[in-house]
N, C-alpha and C positions, 0 to 999 in steps of 0.2 A: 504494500500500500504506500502509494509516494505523494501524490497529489492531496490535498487538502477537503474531503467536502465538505460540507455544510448545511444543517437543514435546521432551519428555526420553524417552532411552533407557538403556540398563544394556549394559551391555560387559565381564562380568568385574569386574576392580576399578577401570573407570571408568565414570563417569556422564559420558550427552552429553547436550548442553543444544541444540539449533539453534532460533533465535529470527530471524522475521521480521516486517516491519514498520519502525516508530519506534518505538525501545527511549530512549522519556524519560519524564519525571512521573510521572505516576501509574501507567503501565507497571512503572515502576525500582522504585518506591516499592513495590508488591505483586509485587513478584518476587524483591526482594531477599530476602525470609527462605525463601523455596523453596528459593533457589538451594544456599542453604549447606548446608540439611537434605537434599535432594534427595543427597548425598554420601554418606550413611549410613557404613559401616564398608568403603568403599572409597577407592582411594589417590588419584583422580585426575579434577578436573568440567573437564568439556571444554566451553568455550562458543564455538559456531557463529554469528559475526554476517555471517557471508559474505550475506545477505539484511536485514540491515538496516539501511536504507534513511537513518536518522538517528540518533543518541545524542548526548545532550546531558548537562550535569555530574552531571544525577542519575543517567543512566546508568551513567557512570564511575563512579561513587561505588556502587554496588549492586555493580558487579565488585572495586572497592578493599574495601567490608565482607566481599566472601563471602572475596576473597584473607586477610584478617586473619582471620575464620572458620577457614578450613580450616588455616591455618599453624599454628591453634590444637591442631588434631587431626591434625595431624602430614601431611594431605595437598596434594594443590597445584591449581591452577587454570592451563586454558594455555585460552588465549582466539584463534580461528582469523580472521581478515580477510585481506582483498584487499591489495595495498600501498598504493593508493589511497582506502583506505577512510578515516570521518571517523574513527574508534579514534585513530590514526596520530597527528592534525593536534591531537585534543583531550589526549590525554596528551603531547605534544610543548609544549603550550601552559602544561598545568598542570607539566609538569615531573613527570611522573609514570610514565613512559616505562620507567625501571629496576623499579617495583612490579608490571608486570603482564608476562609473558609475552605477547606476541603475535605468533604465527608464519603462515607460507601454508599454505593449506590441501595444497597441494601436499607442502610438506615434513614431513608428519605422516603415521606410520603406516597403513596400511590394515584395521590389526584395529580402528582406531577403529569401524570399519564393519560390518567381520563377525564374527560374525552378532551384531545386535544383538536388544535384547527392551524394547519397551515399558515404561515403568516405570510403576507401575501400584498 
């Protein structure tokens, strides 16, 4: 898996983001201003890297802008990974571990899910 995709959905007043691939460079770099708008007038962007596969500092840095973003507008960002995942190893390294929420996918609600709608 090398390319990046992307598919956001609407959940009520959350926005879900699930991104597969390698989420770095130039990925990070034209995703980051989606991420944050993609938010619109709801409380809460859910970003699924449970499928990707790599993230690297520009990565983390597109999740650290959108979290400054939305604190802005009073919503929040919770970011879903494996325990194993590289999230883990590169915010542990930068020391940035307390800035982003990141939980198992396991321990997160199920209305995340249903019914969602395309965002579009």
């Amino acid at each position: 898996m090398d390319n990046l995709s992307v598919e956001m959905r609407i959940n009520g007043k959350r926005t879900y983001v699930e991104l597969k691939g390698r989420f770095t460079l130039m990925d990070a770099l034209s995703l980051k201003d989606s991420l944050a708008a993609s938010i619109g007038d709801r409380e809460c962007l859910v970003v699924d890297l449970r499928e990707v596969s790599e993230i690297d500092l520009t990565g983390l840095n597109a999740l650290l802008m959108t979290q400054i973003r939305l604190r802005k507008k009073a919503s929040s960002l919770l970011v879903l990974a494996q325990t194993e995942h590289p999230i883990h190893e590169l915010l542990r390294l930068t020391k940035f571990q307390d800035q982003i929420e990141v939980k198992k996918r396991d321990l997160v609600s199920n209305t995340i899910d249903t019914p969602l709608q395309k965002a579009g």
